[in-house]
C-alpha positions as a Markdown table, in Angstrom:
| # | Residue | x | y | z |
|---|---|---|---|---|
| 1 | Unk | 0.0 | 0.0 | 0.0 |
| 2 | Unk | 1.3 | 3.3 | -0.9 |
| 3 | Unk | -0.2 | 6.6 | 1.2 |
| 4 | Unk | 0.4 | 10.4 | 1.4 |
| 5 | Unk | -0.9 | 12.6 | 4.3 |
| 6 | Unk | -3.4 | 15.5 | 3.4 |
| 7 | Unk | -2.1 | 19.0 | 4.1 |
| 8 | Unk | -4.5 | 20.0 | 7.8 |
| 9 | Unk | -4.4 | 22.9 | 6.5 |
| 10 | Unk | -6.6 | 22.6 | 3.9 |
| 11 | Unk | -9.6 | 21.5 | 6.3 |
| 12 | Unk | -10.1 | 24.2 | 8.1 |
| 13 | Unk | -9.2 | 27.1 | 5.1 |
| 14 | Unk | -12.9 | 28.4 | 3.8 |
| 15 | Unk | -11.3 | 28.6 | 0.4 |
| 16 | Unk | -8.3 | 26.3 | -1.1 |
| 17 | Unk | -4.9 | 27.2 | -0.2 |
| 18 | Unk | -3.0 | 28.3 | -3.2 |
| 19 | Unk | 0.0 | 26.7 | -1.4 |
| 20 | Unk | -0.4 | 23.1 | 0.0 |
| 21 | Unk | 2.7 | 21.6 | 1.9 |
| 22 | Unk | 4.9 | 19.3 | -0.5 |
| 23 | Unk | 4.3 | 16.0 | -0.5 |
| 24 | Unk | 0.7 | 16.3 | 1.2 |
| 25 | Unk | -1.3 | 14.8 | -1.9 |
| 26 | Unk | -4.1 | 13.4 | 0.1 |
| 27 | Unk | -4.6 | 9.5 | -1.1 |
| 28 | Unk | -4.2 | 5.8 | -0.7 |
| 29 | Unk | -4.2 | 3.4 | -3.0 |
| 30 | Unk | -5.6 | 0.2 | -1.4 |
| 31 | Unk | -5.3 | -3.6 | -3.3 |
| 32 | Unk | -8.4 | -5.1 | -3.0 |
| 33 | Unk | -8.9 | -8.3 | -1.7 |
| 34 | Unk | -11.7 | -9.1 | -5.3 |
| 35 | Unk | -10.8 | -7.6 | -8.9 |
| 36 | Unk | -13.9 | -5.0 | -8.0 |
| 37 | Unk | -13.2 | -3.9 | -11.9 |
| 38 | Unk | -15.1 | -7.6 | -12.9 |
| 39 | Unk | -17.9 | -7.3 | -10.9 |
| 40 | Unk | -20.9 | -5.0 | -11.9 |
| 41 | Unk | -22.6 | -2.3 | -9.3 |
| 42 | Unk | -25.9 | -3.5 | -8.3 |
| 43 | Unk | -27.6 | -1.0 | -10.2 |
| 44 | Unk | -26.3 | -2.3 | -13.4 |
| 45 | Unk | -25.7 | -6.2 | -12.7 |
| 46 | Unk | -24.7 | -6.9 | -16.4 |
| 47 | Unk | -22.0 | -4.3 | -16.7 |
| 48 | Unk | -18.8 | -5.2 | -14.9 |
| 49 | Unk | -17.3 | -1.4 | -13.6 |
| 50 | Unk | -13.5 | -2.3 | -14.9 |
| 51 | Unk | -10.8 | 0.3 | -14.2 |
| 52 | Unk | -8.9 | 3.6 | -15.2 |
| 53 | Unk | -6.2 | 2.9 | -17.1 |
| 54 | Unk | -3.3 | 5.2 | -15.3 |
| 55 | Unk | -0.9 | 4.8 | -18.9 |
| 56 | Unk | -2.8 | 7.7 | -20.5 |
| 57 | Unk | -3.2 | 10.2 | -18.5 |
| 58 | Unk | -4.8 | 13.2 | -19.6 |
| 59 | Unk | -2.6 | 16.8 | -20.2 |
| 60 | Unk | -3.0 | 19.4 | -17.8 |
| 61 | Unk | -6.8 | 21.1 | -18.8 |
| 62 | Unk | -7.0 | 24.2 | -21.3 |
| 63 | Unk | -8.1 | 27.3 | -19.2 |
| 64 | Unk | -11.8 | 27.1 | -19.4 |
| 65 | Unk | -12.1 | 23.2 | -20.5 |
| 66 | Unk | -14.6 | 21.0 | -19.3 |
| 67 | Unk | -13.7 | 19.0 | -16.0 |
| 68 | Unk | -16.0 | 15.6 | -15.6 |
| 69 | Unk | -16.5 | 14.0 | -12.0 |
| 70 | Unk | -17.6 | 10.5 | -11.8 |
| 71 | Unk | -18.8 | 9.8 | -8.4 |
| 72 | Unk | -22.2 | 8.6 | -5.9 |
| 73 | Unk | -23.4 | 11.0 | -4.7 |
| 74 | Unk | -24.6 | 9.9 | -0.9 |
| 75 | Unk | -24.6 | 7.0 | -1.8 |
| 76 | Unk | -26.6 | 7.4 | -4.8 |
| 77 | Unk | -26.6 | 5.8 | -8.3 |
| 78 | Unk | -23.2 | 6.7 | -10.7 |
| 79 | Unk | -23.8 | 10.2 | -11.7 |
| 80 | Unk | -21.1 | 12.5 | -13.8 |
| 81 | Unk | -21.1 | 16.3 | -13.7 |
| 82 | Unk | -19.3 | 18.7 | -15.5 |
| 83 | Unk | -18.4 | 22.1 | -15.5 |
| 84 | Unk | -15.6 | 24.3 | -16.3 |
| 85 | Unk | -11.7 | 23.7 | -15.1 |
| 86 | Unk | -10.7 | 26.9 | -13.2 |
| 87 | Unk | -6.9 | 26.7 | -12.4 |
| 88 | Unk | -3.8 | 25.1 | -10.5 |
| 89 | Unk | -2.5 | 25.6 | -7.1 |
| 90 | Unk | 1.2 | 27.4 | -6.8 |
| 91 | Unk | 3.2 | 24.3 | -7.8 |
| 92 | Unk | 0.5 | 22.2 | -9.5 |
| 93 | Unk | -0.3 | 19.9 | -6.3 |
| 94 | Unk | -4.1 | 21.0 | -6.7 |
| 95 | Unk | -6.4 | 21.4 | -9.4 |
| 96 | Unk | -9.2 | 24.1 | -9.3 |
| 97 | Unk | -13.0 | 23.4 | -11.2 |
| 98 | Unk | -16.3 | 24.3 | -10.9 |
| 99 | Unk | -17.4 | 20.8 | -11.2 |
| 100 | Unk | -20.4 | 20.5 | -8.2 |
| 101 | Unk | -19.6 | 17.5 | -5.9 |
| 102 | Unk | -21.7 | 16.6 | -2.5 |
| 103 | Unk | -19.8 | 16.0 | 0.8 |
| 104 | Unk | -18.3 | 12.4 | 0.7 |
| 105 | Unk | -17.1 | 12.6 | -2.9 |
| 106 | Unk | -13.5 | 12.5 | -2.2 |
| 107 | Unk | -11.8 | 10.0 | -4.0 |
| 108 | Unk | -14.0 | 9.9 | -7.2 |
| 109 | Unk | -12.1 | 10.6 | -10.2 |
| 110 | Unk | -11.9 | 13.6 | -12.3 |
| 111 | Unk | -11.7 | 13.5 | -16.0 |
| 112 | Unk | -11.0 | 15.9 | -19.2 |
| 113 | Unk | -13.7 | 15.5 | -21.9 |
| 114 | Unk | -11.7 | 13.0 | -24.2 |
| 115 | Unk | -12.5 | 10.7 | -20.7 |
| 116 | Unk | -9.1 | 10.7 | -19.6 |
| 117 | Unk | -8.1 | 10.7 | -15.9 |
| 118 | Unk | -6.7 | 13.6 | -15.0 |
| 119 | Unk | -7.8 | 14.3 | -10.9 |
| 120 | Unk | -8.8 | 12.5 | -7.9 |
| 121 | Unk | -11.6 | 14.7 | -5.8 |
| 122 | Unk | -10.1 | 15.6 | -2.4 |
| 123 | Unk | -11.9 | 18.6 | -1.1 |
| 124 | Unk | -14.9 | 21.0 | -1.6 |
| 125 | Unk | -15.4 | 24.4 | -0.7 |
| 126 | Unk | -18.6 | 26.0 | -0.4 |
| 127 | Unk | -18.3 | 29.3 | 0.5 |
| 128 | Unk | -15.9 | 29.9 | -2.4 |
| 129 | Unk | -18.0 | 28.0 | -4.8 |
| 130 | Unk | -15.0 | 25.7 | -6.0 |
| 131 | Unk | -14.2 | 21.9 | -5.8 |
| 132 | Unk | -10.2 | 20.9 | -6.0 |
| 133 | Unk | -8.5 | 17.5 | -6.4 |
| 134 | Unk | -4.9 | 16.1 | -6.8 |
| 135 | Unk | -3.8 | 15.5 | -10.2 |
| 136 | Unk | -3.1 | 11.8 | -10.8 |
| 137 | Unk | 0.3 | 12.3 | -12.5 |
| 138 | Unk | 1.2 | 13.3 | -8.7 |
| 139 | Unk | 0.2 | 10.4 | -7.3 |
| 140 | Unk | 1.5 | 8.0 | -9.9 |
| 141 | Unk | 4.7 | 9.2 | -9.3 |
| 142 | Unk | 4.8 | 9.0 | -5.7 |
| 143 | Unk | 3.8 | 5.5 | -5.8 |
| 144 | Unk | 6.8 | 4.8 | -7.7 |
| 145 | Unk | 5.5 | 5.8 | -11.6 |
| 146 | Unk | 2.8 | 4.0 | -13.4 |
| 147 | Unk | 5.1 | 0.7 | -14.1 |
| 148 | Unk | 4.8 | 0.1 | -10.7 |
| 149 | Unk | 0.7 | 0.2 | -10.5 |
| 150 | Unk | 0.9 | -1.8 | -14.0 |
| 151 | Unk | 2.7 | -4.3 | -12.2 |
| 152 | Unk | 0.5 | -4.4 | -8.7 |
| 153 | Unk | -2.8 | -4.7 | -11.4 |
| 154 | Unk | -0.9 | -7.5 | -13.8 |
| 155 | Unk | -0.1 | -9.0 | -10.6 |
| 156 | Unk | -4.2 | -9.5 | -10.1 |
| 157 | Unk | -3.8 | -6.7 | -7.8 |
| 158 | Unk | -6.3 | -3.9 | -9.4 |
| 159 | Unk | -5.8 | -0.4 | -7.9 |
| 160 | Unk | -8.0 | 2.9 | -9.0 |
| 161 | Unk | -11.1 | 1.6 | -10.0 |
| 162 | Unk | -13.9 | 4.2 | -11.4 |
C-alpha cells in the first residue's frame, strides 16, 4: 500500500490554499482483496465497472475546459457532472473546477472531456463555490510511476477503479 498525508491545513481554510505543503497529496491506494473492476454495481448487474487505465493520463486542462467527476453522490446511483476547469495551485499539487460535488465525494475521479483521468476529488469548498482535487500524475509518481501500479494490477492486484 502506498499513502500520502493530506495538508491539515486545507480542512479548516474556507477557500483552497493556493499553497499546499509538499508532499501532502491526500490519497491511498488500497489492493483489494476481489478484482472490483469484474464485478458490476448493483444497479447495473450486467456491466462489470472495470478500471482507469493510469498509462494515458490526460494533459493538464486548457483554461476554461470541461472538467467531468464520476462519483455517488450519498450513496446514490453513478452520476457525472461537469463544468468548467478553473486553475492550478502554486506548484501544480491542486487542481481548481467548478465541477459540483456533495460532501463524501472525495476520492472519485476527475476527468477531461476525451474521458481521460486527470484528478482525484479531495476537497470541496462551499463558501468559495470551488471543488479541487490532486492531479493523478502526482500520485503515480509517488507511488513509484505507473510501471509500478501496471505491475501491482498484472499481478491481479487492481488499484484505482472508477
Amino acid at each position: 500500500m502506498c499513502d500520502s498525508k493530506y495538508d491539515e491545513n486545507e480542512d479548516a481554510a474556507p477557500a483552497p490554499l493556493d499553497d499546499v505543503k509538499d508532499g501532502r497529496l491526500d490519497f491511498a491506494v488500497i489492493c483489494l482483496e476481489q478484482a472490483a473492476g469484474l464485478t458490476a454495481p448493483p444497479q447495473q448487474r450486467s456491466t462489470p465497472r472495470r478500471w482507469i487505465d493510469i498509462q494515458d493520463l490526460a494533459n493538464p486542462p486548457d483554461p476554461q475546459a470541461q472538467m467531468l467527476i464520476a462519483h455517488f453522490p450519498g450513496g446514490a446511483d453513478l452520476r457525472t457532472l461537469s463544468r468548467l476547469f478553473d486553475r492550478h495551485s502554486n506548484g501544480s499539487r491542486r487542481v481548481r473546477y467548478l465541477t459540483p460535488a456533495v460532501l463524501g465525494s472525495s476520492g472519485a475521479p476527475c476527468f477531461t472531456v476525451d474521458w481521460k483521468p486527470y484528478a482525484i476529488h479531495n476537497a470541496g469548498y462551499t463558501a468559495a463555490r470551488i471543488n479541487q482535487g490532486v492531479p493523478l500524475s502526482l500520485i503515480v509518481q509517488a507511488f513509484g510511476g505507473a510501471g509500478a501500479l501496471k505491475a501491482a494490477q498484472s499481478a491481479g492486484r487492481p488499484l484505482l477503479p472508477p
